[in-house]
C-alpha positions in Angstrom: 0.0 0.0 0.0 2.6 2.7 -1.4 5.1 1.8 1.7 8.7 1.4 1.0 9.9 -2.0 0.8 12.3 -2.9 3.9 15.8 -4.1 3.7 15.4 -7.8 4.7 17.5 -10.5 4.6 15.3 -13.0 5.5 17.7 -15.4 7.2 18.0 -17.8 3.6 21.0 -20.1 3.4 23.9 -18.9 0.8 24.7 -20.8 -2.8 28.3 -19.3 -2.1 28.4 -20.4 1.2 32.0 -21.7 1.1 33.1 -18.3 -0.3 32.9 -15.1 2.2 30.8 -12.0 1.6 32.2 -9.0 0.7 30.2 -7.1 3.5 29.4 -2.9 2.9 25.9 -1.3 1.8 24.0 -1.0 -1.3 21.6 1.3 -2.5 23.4 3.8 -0.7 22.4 6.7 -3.2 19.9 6.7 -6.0 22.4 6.6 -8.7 24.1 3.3 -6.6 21.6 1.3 -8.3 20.7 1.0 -11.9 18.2 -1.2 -13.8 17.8 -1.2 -17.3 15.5 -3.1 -19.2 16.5 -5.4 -22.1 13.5 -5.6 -24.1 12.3 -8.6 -26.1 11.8 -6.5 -29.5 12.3 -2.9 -30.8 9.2 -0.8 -32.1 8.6 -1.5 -35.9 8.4 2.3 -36.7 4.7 2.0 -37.6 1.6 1.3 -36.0 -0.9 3.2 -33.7 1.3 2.8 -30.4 4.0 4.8 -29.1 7.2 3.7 -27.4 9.0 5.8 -25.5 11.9 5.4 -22.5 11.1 6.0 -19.3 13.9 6.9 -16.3 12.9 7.4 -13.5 14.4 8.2 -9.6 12.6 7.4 -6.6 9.2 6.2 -8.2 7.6 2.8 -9.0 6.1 1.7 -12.1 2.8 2.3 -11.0 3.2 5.7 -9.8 5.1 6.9 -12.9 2.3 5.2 -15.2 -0.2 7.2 -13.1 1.3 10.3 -13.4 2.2 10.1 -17.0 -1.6 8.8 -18.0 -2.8 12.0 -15.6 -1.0 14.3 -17.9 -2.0 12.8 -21.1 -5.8 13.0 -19.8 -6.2 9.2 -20.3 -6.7 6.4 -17.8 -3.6 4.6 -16.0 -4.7 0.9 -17.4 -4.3 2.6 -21.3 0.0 2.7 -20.7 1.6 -0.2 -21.5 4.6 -1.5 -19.8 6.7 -4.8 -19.7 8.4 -5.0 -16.3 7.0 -3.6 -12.8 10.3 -1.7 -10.8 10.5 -0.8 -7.0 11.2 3.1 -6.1 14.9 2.4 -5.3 17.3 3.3 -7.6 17.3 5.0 -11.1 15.1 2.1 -13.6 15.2 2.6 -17.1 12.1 1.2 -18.8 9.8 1.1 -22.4 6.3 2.4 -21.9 3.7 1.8 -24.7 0.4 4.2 -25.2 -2.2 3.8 -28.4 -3.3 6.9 -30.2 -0.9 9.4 -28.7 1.4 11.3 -31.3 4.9 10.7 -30.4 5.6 14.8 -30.2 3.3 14.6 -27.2 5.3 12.5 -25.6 8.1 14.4 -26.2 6.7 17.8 -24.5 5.9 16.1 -21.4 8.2 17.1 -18.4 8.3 15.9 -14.8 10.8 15.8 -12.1 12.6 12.7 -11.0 11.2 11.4 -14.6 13.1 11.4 -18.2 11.2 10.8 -21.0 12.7 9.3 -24.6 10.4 8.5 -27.7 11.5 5.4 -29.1 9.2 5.1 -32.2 5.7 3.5 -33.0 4.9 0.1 -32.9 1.9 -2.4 -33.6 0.7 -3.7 -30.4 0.6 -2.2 -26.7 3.1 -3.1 -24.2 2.3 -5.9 -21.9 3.6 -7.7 -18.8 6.7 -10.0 -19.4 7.3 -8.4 -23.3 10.7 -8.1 -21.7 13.9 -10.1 -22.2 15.6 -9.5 -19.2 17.3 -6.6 -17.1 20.6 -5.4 -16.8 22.0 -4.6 -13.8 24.9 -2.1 -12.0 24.9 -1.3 -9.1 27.5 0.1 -7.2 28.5 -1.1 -3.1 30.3 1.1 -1.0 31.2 1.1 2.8 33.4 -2.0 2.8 34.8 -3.0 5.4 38.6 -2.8 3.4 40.2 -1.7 0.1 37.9 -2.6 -2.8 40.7 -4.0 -4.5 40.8 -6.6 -0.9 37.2 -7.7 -1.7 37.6 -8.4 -5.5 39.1 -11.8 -5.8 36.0 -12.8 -3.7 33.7 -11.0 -5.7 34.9 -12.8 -8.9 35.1 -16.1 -7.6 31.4 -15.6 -6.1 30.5 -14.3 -9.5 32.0 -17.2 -11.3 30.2 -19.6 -9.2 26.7 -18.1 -9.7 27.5 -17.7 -13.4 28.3 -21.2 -13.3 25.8 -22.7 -11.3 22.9 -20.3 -11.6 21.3 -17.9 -9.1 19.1 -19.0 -6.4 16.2 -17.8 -7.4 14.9 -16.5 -4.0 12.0 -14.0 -3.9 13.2 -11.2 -3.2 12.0 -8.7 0.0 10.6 -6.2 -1.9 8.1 -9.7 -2.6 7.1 -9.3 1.6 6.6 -5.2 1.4 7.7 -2.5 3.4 7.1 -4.3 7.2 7.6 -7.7 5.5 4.5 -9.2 6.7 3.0 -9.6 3.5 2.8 -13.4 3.5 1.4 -13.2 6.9 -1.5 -11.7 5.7 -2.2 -13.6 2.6 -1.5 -16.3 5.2 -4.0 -14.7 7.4 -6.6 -14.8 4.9 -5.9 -18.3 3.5 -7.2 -19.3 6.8 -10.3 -17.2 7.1 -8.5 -15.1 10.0 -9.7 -11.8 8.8 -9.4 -10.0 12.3 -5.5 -11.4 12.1 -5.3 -9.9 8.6 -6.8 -6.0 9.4 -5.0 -6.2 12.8 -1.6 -6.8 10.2 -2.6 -4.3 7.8 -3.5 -1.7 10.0 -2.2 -1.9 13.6 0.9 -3.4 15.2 3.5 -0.8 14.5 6.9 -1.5 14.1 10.8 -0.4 13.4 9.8 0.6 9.7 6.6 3.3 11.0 7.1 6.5 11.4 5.2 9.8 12.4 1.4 9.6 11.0 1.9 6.2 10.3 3.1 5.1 13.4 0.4 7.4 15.1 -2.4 5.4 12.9 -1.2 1.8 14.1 -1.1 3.1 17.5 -4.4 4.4 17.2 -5.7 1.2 15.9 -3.9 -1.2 18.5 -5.4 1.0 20.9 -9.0 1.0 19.8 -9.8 3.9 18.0 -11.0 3.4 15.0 -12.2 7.0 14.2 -8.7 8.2 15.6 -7.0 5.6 12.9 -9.0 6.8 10.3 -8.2 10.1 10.4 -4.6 9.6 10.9 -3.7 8.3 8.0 -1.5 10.0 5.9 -3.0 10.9 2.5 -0.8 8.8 0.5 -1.8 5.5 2.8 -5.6 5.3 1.3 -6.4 2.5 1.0 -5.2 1.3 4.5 -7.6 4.8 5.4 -10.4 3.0 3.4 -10.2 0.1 5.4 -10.3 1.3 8.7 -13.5 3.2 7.6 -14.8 0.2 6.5 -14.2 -1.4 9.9 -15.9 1.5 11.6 -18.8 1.4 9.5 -19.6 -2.5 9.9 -17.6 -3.8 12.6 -16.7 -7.0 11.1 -13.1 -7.6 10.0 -14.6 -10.3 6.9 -17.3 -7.3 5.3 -14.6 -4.4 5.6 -12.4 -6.7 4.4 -14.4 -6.5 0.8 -13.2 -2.7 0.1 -9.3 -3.7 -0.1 -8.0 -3.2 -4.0 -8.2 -6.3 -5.9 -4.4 -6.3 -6.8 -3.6 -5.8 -3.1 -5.3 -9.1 -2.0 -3.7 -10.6 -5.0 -0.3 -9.1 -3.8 -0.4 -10.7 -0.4 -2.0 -14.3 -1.4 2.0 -14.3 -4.0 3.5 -13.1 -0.6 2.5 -16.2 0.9 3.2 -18.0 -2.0 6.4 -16.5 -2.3 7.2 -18.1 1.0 6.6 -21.1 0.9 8.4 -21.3 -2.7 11.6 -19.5 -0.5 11.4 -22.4 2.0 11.2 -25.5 -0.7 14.5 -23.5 -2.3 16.4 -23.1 0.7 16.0 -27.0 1.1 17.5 -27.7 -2.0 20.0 -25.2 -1.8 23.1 -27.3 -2.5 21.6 -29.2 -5.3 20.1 -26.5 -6.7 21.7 -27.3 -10.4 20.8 -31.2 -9.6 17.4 -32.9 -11.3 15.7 -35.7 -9.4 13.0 -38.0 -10.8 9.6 -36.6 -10.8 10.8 -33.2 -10.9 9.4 -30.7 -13.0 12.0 -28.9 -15.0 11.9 -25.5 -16.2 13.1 -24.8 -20.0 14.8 -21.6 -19.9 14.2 -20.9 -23.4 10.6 -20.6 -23.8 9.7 -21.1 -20.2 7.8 -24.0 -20.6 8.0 -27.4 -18.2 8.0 -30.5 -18.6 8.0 -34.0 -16.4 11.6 -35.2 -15.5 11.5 -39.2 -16.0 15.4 -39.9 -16.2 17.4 -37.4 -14.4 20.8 -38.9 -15.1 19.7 -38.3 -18.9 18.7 -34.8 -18.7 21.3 -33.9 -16.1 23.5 -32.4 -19.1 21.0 -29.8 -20.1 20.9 -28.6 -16.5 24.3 -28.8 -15.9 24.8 -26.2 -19.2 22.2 -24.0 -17.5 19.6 -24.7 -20.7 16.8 -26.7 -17.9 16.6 -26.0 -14.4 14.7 -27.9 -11.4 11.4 -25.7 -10.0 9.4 -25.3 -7.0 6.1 -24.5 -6.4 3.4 -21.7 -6.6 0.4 -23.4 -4.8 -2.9 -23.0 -6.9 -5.2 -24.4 -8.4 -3.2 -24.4 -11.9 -0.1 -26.0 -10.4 1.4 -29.1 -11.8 2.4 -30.9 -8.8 6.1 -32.6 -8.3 6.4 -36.3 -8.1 8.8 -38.4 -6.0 10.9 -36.7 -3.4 10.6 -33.5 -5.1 6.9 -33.5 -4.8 7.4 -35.1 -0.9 9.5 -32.3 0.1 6.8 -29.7 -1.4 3.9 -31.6 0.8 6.2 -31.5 3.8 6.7 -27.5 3.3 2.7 -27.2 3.0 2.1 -30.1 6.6 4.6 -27.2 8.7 1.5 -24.8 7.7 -1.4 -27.2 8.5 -2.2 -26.8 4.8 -3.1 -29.2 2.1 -3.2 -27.8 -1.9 -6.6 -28.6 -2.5 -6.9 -25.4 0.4 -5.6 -22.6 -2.1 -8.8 -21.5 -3.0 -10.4 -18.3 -2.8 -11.3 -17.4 0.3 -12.4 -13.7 -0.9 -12.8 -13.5 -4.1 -9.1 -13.7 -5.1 -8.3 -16.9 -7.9 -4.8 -18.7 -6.5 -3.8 -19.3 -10.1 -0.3 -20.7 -8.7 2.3 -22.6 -11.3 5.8 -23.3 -11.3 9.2 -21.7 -11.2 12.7 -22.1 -11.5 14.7 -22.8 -8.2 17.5 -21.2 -10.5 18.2 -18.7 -12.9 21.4 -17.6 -15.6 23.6 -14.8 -14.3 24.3 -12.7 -17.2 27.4 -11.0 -18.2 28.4 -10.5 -15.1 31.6 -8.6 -14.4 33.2 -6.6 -10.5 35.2 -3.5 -10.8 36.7 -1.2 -8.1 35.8 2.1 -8.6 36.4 5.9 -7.2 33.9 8.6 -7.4 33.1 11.9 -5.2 31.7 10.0 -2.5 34.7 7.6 -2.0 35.7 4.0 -3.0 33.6 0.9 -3.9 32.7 -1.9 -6.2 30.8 -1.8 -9.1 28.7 -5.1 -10.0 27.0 -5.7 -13.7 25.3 -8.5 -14.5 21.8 -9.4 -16.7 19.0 -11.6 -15.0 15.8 -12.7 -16.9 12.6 -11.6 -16.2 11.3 -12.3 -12.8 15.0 -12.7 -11.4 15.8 -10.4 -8.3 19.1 -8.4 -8.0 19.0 -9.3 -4.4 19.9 -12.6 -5.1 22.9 -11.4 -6.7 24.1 -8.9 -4.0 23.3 -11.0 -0.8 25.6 -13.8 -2.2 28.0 -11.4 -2.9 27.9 -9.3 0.0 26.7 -12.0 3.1 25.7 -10.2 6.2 22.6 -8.7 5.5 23.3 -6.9 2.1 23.1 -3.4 4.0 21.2 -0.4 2.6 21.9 2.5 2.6 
């Protein structure tokens, strides 16, 4: 809900274990970290959409997308865009929108926001028209000389590259108190009192001033006094409280929460419990049992694993990997120990996966995904600007694929920000 996502490390085992971290802070500045889409095509140069670049500082997606659809005078869902980025950083990204000349584009001028025409093209942009994202990002407040921490930078680098990256969920998955599983976990379970009392009480080390006040006010009772505190920005948690004051039941106010929000904390949920089956198989992460379903990095499609040793080659070149699972009602279930070890995960919860269905109108899709994914032209250089010594990192992931991944493997202990 238009909170900043906390720095958490989430206490997940390391690929690189055998190799020590790096240490220092990331994200220290917005320049610190860059991410620049790779797209999947280039527009044609004709057709009734128009491409243009997007940079951006200290904004997500969806609030660039809002204010860019506010100025055009048309509606946010009319902008196109491949890839959804967090507010950290500076993100370079393609935007699409149908029946706008490219010169008014052009003329539009924000703060914090760079606009580039890149041409017309026959078809709007969508979500995951995206080859993959490049990365550099730049980590300073080591603990030594950069040049110290490089020879364990490269060999963590060649290990990934070699290997593949776990491919953790990141915490930006978990949201700005990380307790966004909890309250897709919360609602899974028909707790919706547990769920409110999440969303809108309870403060904690990442609240501050009106927000703070708010949870405060809730904890303590007062609804009305909750309601009203609320900073502007924080509506829809506003909306809910005056929901809760207006029927007193957690399960009715519950109703007026944003579609995409539930949606956002049922993958939360989802998210964890894919974490957990990962960190399990940590170590044989680039290792295919029988009855796993492997993931085709390719074209992204699956298919059954009935003789491991014989496909072993294919993962072992980084071309299929093993997956874990997305509970819902979609999902292709593991066989064999694979699927064992995702039943065990589900028992810890009291959960079974005929269970992930909607409870409130949401639809637990679910699938699979890759326990793994390709590190990318990855290269570590030591570096010297104004603001002192530090590393530089570059490396491509595919769509989906979390830099965090990268930089807590390289960095250990926390993977600091600034």
């Amino acid at each position: 809900m238009d909170e900043p996502t906390a720095n958490v490390d989430m206490g997940l085992p390391h690929l690189t274990q055998g190799t020590p971290g790096i240490g220092g802070v990331i994200k220290r500045y917005n320049e610190d970290f860059l991410v620049e889409e790779i797209p999947l095509y280039r527009p044609s140069g004709a057709g009734t959409h128009t491409y243009f670049v997007v940079e951006k500082q200290g904004m997500t997606t969806l609030a660039a997308v809002q204010m860019i659809a506010r100025a055009l005078g048309r509606r946010p869902q009319d902008i196109g865009y491949a890839g959804l980025k967090d507010a950290h950083g500076i993100t370079r990204q393609m935007f699409s929108i149908e029946h706008v000349e490219p010169e008014r584009v052009a003329a539009l001028s924000f703060k914090r926001v760079g606009l580039e025409v890149a041409g017309r093209h026959g078809n709007k942009l969508k979500l995951g028209h995206l080859a993959g994202n490049r990365f550099v990002i730049r980590v300073r407040d080591l603990p030594g000389r950069p040049e110290e921490a490089l020879p364990r930078a490269r060999d963590i680098l060649a290990e990934l590259s070699r290997r593949g990256v776990p491919n953790y969920f990141g915490p930006q998955r978990f949201g700005a108190r990380g307790d966004n599983a909890d309250i897709g976990r919360a609602i899974l379970r028909e707790d919706f009192a547990e769920a409110v009392a999440l969303v809108l009480g309870r403060p904690g080390p990442f609240d501050h001033g009106d927000v703070q006040r708010a949870r405060g006010f809730f904890d303590a009772g007062d609804l009305q006094g909750a309601a009203a505190a609320w900073p502007w920005a924080f509506h829809e948690q506003r909306r809910l409280c005056q929901a809760l004051v207006r029927t007193g039941d957690p399960r009715r106010a519950w109703r007026v929460v944003n579609h995409t929000l539930r949606k956002l904390y049922f993958s939360a949920f989802q998210g964890e419990l894919f974490n957990r089956v990962l960190a399990r198989r940590l170590g044989g992460v680039d290792r295919l049992w029988e009855g796993d379903m492997a993931w085709i990095h390719r074209n992204g499609a699956c298919f059954r694993v009935e003789d491991a040793a014989r496909e072993q080659p294919r993962c072992e070149a980084l071309e299929i990997s093993p997956t874990g699972p997305l509970f819902g009602r979609r999902m292709t279930a593991a066989e064999g120990a694979a699927g064992e070890m995702e039943a065990a995960v589900l028992a810890e919860e009291g959960l079974s996966s005929d269970q992930f269905v909607s409870t409130d109108g949401t639809r637990f899709e679910g699938g699979r995904r890759p326990l793994r994914v390709p590190l990318g032209e990855a290269t570590v250089e030591a570096a010297h600007d104004e603001r002192g010594p530090h590393l530089v990192l570059s490396f491509d992931l595919p769509p989906g694929g979390y830099a965090t991944s990268v930089t807590r493997e390289v960095c250990k202990v926390g993977v600091a920000s600034g």
